[in-house]
N, C-alpha and C positions, 0 to 999 in steps of 0.2 A: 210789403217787402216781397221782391222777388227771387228766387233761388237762382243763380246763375251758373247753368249749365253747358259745358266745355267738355270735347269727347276729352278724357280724363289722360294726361301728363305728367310726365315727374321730370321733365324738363323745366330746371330753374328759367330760364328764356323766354318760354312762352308763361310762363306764367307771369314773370314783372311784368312782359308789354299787357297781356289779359289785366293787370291792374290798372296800369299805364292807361290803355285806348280809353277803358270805361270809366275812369276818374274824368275822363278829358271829352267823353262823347256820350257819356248815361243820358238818360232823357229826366231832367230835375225831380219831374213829378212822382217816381220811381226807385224805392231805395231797391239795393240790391247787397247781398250774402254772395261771394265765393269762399270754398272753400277746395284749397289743394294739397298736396305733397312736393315735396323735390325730392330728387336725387340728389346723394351728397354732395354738398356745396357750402362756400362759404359767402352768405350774403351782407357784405357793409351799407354803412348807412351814406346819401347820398354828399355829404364832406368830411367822409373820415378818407384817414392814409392807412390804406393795404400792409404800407413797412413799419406801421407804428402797432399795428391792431395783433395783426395775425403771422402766427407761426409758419410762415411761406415754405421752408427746410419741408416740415413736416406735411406741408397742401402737396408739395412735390411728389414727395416718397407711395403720397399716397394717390396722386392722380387725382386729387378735387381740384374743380376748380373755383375762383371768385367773381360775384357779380356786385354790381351796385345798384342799391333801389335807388327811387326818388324821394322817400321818404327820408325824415333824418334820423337821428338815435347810432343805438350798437351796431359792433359786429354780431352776428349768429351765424352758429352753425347749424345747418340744416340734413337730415336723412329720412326715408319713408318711414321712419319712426317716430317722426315731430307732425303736427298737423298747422297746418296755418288757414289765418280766417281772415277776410278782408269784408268789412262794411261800407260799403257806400252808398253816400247821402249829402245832403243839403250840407252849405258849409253857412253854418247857426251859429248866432251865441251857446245856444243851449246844446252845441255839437261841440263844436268846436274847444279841444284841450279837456274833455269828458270823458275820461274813458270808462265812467262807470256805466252810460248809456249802453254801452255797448260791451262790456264784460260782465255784468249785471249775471246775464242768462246763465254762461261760463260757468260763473262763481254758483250760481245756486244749482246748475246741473251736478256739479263737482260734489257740493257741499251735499246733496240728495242721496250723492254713488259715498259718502262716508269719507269724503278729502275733505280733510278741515283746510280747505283754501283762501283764501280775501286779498285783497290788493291795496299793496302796500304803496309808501309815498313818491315812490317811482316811476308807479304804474304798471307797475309790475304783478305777477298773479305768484303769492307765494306760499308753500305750505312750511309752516314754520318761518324757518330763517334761508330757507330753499326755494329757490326758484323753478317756477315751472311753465312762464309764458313773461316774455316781453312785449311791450306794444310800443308802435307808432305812428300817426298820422303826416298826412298830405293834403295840402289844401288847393284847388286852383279854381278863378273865375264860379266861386260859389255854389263850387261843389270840393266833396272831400272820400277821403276811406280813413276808415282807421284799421289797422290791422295789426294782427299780434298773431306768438306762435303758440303751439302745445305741444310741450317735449311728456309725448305718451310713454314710448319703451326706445327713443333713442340711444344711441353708442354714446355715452357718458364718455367713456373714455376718448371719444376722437374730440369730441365739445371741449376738453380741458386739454388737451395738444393740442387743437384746434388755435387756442385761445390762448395760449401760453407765452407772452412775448414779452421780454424786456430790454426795455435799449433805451440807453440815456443820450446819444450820441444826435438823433436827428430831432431836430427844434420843428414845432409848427402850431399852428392855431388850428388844426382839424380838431374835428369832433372825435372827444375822448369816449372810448365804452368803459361803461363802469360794473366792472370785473363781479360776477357775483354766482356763489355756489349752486350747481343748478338739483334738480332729481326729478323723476319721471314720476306718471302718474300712475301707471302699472303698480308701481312699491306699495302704493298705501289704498288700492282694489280689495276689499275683503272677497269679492266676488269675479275675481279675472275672468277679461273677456277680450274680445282681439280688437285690435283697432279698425279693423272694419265695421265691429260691431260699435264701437264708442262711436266711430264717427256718424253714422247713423241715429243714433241719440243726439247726437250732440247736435245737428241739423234739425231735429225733429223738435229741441229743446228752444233751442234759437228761434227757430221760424213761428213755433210757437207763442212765443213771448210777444212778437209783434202781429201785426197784422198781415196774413200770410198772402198771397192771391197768387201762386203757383207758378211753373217753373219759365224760364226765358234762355235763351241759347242766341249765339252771335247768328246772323245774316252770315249768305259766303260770302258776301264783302267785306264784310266785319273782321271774319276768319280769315280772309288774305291779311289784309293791313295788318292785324294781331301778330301774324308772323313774319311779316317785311319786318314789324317793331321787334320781332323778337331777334333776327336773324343781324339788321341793319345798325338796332345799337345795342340791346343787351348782351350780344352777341359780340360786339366789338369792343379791341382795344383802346381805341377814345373813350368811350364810356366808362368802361370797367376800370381803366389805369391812367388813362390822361385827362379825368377829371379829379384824379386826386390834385390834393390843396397845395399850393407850394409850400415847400420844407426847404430846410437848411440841416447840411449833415456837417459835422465838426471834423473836420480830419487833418493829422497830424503832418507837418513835414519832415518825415525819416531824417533830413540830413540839414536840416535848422533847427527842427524841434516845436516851430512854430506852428500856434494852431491858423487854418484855412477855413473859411465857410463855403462849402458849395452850396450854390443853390439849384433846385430842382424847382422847374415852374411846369405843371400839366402833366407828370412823368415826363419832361425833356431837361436834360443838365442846360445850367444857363453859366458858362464859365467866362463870358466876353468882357469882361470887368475888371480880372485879377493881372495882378504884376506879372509879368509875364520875366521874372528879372534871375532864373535858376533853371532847371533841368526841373524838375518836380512843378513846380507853378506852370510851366509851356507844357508839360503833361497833361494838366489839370484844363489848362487854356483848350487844347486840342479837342478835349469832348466837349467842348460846346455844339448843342445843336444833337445831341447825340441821344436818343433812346435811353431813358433809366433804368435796364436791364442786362444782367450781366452779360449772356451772349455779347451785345453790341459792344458792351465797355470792357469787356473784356481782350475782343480783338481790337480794340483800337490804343489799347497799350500795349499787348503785344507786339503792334506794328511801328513801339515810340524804341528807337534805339540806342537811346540816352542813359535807359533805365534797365537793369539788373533783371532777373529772373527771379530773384528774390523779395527785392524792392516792389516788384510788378504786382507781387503777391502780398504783400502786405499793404500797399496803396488799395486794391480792389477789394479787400477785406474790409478798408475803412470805411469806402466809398458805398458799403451793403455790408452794413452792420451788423443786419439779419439774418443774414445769409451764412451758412458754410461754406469758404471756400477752399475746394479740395485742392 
């Protein structure tokens, strides 16, 4: 195993493409360890919905933003107080859907500093009935990572706003996260130390366990490409919001009563289907083709003037369930 080293980032961006490139261009014969941080951020897994998962009001107020890995599973939330680990390696029976291969070290490093941790049937790292590392793997052309987080001394409190979302309102078959109480490892350290200093063991523990043969860092061609990827799609809204799954949002008609299904396909409204046969349905008709974001859909009823100042407001409320709209 090699340690893979990266002049060091709390940019969520570069770090998915740093997963990305070397899942997709490792050399087989080669396992490799990264280990990063982000800045706060809210990272989905690659076919969940943004408006099902995550409390968006609250990503606002507070300036985080959201990305999408390639991996599948939860939402998380991420700050320089969580630590993330990614392994990559051969994509094996004996790899592949294991995560004890690879949390193993974790668990007995944890278990040595007096966390009574182990992983539950999730795959999850928990102490007690508390969570304190999720994982997920990625598989392509027979190679893989598995990677999972460690909420050390994270903001609890942004993780549970973060993560606070309920709407009955938009239908879809993405990938559900399964809601679970998290706690930091800091709590249960008889002997605190900072997470510069955990993380340093925790490399020293890992690298340990396997067969270690010392450190490896990208090529600068490596390091361009790493950040075209990071900049070209992590970085972009196709990625992050028009790969979300098609939904359907239920919305009412104010002045029939009737329920509507919009459908969203890719983050784009798809309305070219509905009866077009009232002032409220040719509303609905009109944003088709239209951005699933309030700015867009907000002036574009603005500009429908059929429809009330009131009515405006309560349609765009419907249409972003999740949303406050002021």
């Amino acid at each position: 195993m090699y340690l893979l080293k990266i002049p060091e980032s709390f940019d969520p961006r570069i770090n998915l493409a740093v997963e990305e490139y070397f899942v997709r261009h490792m050399d087989l014969n080669d396992d490799l360890l990264f280990i990063y941080r982000n800045n706060p951020a809210v990272i989905i897994g690659k076919n969940q919905n943004p408006f099902e998962e995550i409390n968006l009001n609250f990503l606002a107020e507070e300036k985080i933003d959201v990305f999408r890995r390639i991996s599948g599973g939860g939402a998380v939330y991420h700050d320089p107080g969580n630590i993330n680990f990614s392994y990559f390696t051969k994509n094996t029976r004996e790899n592949f859907n294991n995560y004890t291969n690879f949390l193993k070290p974790v668990i007995e490093l944890l278990n040595k500093k007096n966390v009574p941790a182990r992983i539950n049937e999730r795959n999850d790292i928990v102490v007690g009935e508390l969570k304190i590392s999720g994982n997920a793997q990625f598989t392509t052309r027979g190679k893989m990572f598995s990677h999972g987080t460690l909420l050390f001394n994270a903001d609890l409190n942004k993780v549970s706003h973060t993560l606070d979302i309920k709407n009955k309102t938009i239908l879809s078959k993405s990938t559900k996260s399964v809601r679970s109480q998290v706690t930091n490892i800091f709590n249960y350290l008889k002997d605190p130390v900072s997470i510069n200093f955990f993380l340093k063991e925790l490399v020293q523990f890992i690298t340990g366990s396997f067969s270690f043969s010392g450190h490896i860092k990208p090529a600068a061609k490596e390091w361009a490409e790493i950040k075209k990827l990071a900049i070209q799609k992590y970085g972009s809204w196709d990625w992050n919001w028009g790969h979300t799954p098609r939904f359907i949002i239920n919305i009412t008609d104010p002045f029939s009563k009737q329920i509507i299904y919009l459908n969203v396909e890719n983050c784009i409204i798809n309305s070219k289907d509905l009866d077009t046969v009232d002032s409220f349905s040719k509303l609905l008709s009109s944003l088709n083709g239209i951005k699933y974001n309030i700015a867009d859909v907000k002036q574009a009823i603005e500009n429908f003037p059929e429809i009330n100042s009131d009515n405006r407001k309560l349609i765009l409320q419907q249409i972003f369930p999740t949303f406050k709209i002021s």
